[in-house]
C-alpha positions as CSV (number, residue, x, y, z in Angstrom):
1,X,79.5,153.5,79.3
2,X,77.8,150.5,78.6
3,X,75.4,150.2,75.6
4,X,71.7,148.8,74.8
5,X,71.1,146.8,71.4
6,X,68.1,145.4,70.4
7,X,68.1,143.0,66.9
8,X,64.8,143.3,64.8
9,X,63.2,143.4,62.3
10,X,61.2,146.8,61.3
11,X,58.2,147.0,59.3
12,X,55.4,149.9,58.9
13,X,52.4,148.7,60.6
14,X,48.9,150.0,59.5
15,X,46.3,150.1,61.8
16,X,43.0,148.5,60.8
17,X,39.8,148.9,62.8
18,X,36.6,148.3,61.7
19,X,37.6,147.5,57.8
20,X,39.0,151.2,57.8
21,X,43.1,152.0,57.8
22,X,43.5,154.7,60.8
23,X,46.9,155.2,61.3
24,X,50.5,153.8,60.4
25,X,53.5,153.5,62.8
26,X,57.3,152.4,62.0
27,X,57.2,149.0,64.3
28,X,58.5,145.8,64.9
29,X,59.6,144.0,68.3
30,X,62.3,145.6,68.9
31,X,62.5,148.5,67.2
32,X,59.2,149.2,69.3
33,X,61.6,148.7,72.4
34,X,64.2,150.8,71.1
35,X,62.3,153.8,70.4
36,X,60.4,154.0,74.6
37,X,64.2,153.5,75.3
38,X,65.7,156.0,73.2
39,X,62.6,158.1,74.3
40,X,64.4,157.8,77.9
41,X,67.6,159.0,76.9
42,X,69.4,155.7,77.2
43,X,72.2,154.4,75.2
44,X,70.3,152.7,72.0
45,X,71.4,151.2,69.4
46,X,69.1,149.5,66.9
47,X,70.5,146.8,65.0
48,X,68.3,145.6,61.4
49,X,67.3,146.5,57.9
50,X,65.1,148.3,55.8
51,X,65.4,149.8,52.6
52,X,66.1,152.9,50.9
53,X,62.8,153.9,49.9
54,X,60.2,156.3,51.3
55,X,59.0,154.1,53.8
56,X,63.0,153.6,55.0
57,X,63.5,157.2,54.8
58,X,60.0,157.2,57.5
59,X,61.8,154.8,59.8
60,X,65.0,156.2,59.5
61,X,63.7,159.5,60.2
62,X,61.5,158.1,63.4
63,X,64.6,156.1,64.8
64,X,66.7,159.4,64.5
65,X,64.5,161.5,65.9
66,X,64.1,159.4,68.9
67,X,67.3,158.8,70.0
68,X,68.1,155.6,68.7
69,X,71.5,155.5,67.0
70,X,70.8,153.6,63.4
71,X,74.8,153.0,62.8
72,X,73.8,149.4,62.5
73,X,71.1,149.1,60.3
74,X,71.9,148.1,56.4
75,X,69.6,150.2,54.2
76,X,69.1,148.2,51.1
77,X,68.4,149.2,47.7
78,X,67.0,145.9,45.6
79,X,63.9,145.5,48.0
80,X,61.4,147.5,49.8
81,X,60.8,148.2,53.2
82,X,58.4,145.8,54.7
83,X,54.8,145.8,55.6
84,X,52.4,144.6,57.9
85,X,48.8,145.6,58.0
86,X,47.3,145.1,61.9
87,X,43.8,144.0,62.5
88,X,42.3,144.5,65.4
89,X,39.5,142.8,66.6
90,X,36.5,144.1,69.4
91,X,39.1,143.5,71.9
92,X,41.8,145.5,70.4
93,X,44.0,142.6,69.8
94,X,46.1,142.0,66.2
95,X,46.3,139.7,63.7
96,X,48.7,140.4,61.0
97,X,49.7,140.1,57.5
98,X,52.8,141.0,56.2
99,X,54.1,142.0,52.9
100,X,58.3,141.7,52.6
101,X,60.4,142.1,49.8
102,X,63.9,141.2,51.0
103,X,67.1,141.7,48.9
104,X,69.3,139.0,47.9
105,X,71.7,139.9,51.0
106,X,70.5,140.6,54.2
107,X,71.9,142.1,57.5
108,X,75.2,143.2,55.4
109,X,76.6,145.5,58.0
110,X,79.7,144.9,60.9
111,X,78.3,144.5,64.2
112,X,79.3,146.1,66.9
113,X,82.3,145.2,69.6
114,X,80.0,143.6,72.6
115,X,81.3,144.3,76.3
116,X,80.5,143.1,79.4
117,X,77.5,144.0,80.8
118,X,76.4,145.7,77.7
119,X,72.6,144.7,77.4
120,X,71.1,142.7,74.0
121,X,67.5,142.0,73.2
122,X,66.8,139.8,70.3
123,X,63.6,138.3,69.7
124,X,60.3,136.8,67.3
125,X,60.8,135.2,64.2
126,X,63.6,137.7,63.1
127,X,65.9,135.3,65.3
128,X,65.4,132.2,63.2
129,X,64.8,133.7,60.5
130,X,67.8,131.2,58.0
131,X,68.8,134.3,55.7
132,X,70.3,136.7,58.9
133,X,70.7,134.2,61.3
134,X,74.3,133.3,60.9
135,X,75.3,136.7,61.3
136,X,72.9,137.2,64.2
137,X,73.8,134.3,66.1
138,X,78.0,134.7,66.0
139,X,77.1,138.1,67.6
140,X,74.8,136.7,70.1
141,X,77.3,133.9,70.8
142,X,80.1,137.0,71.2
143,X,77.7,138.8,73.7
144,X,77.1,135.6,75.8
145,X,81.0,135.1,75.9
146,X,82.0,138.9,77.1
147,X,79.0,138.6,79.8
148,X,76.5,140.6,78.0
149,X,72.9,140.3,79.9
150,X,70.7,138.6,77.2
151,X,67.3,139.1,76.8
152,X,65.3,136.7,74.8
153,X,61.8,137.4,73.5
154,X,60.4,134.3,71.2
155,X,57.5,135.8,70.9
156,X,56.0,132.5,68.4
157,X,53.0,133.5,66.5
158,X,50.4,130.8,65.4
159,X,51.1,131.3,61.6
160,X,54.3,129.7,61.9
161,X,53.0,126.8,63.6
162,X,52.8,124.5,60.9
163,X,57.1,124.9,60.7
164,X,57.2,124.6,64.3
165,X,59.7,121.3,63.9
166,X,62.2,123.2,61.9
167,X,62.1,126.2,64.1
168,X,61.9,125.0,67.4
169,X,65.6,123.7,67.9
170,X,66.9,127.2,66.7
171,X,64.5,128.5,69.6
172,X,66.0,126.5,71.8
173,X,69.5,127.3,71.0
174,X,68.6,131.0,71.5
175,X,66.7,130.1,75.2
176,X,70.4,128.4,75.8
177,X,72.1,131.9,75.4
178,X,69.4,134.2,77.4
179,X,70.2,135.4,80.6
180,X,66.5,136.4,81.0
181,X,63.7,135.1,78.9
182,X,60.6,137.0,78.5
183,X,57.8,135.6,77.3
184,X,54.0,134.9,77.1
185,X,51.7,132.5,78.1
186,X,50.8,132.1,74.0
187,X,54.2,132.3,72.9
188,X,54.9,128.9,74.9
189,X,51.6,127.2,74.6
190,X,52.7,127.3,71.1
191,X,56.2,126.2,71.3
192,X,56.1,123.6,74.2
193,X,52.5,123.2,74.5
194,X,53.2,124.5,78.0
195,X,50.0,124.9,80.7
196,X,51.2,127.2,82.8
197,X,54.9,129.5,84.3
198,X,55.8,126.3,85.9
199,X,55.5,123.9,83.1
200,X,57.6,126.3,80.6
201,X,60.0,126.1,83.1
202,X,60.6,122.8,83.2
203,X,60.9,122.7,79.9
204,X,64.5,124.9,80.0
205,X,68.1,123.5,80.5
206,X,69.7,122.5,83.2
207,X,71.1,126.0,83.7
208,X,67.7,127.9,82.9
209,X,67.8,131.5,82.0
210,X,65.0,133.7,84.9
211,X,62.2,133.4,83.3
212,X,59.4,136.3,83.5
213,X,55.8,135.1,81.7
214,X,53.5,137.2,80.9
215,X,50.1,136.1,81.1
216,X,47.5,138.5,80.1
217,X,45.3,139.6,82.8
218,X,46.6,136.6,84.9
219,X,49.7,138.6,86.3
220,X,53.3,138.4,85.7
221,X,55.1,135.0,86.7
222,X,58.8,135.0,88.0
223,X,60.5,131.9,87.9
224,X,64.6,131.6,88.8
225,X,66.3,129.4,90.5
226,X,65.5,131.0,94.3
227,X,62.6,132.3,93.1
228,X,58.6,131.1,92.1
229,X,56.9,134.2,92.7
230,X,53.3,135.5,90.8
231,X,52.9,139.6,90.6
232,X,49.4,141.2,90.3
233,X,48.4,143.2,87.3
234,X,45.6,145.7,86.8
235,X,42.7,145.4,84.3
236,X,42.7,147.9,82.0
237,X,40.6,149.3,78.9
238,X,42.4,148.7,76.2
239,X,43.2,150.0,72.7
240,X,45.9,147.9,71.1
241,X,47.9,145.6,72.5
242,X,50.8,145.8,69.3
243,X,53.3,147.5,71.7
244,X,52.7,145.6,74.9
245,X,54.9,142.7,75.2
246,X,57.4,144.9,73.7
247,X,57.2,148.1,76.4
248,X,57.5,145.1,79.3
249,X,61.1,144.7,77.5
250,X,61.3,148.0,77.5
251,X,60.7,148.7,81.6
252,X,62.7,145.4,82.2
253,X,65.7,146.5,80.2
254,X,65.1,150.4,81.9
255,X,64.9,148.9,85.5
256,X,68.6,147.0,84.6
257,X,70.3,150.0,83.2
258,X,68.5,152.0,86.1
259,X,69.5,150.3,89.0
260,X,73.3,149.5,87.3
261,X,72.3,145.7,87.5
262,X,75.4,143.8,86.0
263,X,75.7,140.2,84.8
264,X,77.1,138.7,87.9
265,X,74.4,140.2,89.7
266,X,71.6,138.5,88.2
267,X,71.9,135.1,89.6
268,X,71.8,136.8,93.4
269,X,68.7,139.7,92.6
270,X,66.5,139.7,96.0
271,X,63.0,139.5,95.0
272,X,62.6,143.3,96.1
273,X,64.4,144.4,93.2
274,X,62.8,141.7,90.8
275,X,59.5,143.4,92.4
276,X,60.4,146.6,90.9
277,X,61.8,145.7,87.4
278,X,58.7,143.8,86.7
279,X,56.5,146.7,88.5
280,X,58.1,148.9,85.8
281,X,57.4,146.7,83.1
282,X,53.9,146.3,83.7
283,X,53.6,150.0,84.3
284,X,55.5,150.3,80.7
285,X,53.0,147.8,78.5
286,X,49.6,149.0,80.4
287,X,50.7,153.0,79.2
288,X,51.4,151.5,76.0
289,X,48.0,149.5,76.3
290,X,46.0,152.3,76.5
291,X,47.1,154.4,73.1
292,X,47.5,153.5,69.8
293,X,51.2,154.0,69.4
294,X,53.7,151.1,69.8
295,X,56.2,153.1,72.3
296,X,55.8,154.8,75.6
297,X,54.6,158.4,75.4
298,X,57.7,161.8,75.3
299,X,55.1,162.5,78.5
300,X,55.2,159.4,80.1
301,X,59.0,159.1,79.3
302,X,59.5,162.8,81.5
303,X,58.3,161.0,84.4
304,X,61.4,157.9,84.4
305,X,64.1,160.0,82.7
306,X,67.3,159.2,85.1
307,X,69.1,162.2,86.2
């Protein structure tokens, strides 16, 4: 059966509203994906690192408990499990600040044997980040060689603007092994100082991964090469927008496994099916939008279980 791995980091985010602390959730990117995926019963694997301290032991716990097979993670004893305290503003969005105490070696685990048509996600700064990215890239460079689908999320935060000349050619190389690239309209305003779907495009290879931005209320753009197609999405009242980009992986990597989409069939998708996996997506992140938790609902999961 073919598996789902998604590479991240994990940290506890606290919720911040107001000045006052309301709640605290085991997150990052992709663990955030992992968990609505494991929550769907689908083969999930989390790949990262946290420690073994109380806040581990929480994560660990969480991951278990949802499905998500931690055979990958390396639990580290001369560190602490990371932080990051979320702010969110009038509009629900987040600014962060992190607090990460990292042991002298990180991401000291084997990786797992990649087959074809197995799916990856790997994503933000945890993939270019120097101290795990040798490790993370030989895997990604295995996945891309046994056909893997790859899905890239850069998701680029303004803080790390300032190294943006270091970073961006590590970005690049990971756009260069995506078979799908999922991003937002800030994500490349920031990296290629892109206006618009169309302009970030441009700015990809000569063979370009598909390419599905995300701009806020704007709608969901779909670039390939047969395809320039914009998809509607619904305005919503929201509550926190921490989980969102990461529940569109989520229904995108859902709708793959769903439909048995393999790697050869990418290239040739007909625009209905596009239609649908980004339909799920957006139906994913707006749930997600709408709570305070970073992963879809056990309720909402019921409804897209496969059989």
């Amino acid at each position: 059966m073919r598996k789902i791995y998604t590479i991240g980091e994990t940290v506890l985010d606290i919720l911040i509203k107001e000045n006052q602390p309301f709640t605290a959730k085991a997150g990052g990117a992709c663990l955030n994906t992992s968990v609505s995926l494991g929550r769907l019963n689908l083969p999930v694997y989390f790949i990262g690192e946290y420690g073994l301290d109380e806040v581990g032991n929480f994560i660990d716990n969480f991951l278990k408990d949802n499905n998500v097979s931690t055979e990958f993670v390396y639990r580290y004893y001369d560190g602490q499990s990371a932080l990051a305290l979320a702010f969110l503003n009038e509009n629900n969005d987040a600014s962060y600040d992190f607090y990460k105490i990292y042991p002298e070696k990180r991401l000291n685990i084997d990786f797992p044997h990649i087959h074809q048509d197995d799916i990856v996600l790997f994503g933000s700064f945890y993939a270019i980040t120097p101290e795990v990215r040798k490790k993370l890239i030989h895997f990604i460079r295995e996945a891309k060689k046994k056909k893997a689908i790859i899905i890239y999320d850069p998701n680029f935060r303004k803080q790390h603007l300032h190294d943006l000349p270091n970073l961006k050619p590590m970005i690049l190389e990971n756009l260069s092994y995506a078979t799908i690239v999922r991003g937002s309209h800030e994500d490349f305003s920031f990296i290629f100082g892109a206006r618009d779907a169309n302009d970030t495009y441009n700015n990809f290879s000569d063979k370009p991964p598909c390419l599905l931005y995300t701009s806020f209320t704007k709608g969901v753009y779909l670039r390939t090469l047969k395809y320039a197609q914009t998809f509607p999405v619904k305005k919503i009242a929201t509550k926190s927008t921490i989980g969102a980009g990461d529940n569109f992986n989520a229904g995108i990597v859902y709708s793959l496994f769903k439909n048995n989409i393999r790697f050869k069939d990418i290239p040739n998708l007909s625009i209905e099916v596009w239609s649908e996996i980004i339909q799920n997506a957006v139906e994913f992140a707006t749930h997600v939008c709408e709570r305070y938790d970073n992963y879809i609902s056990e309720e909402f999961a019921a409804e897209y279980k496969l059989d």
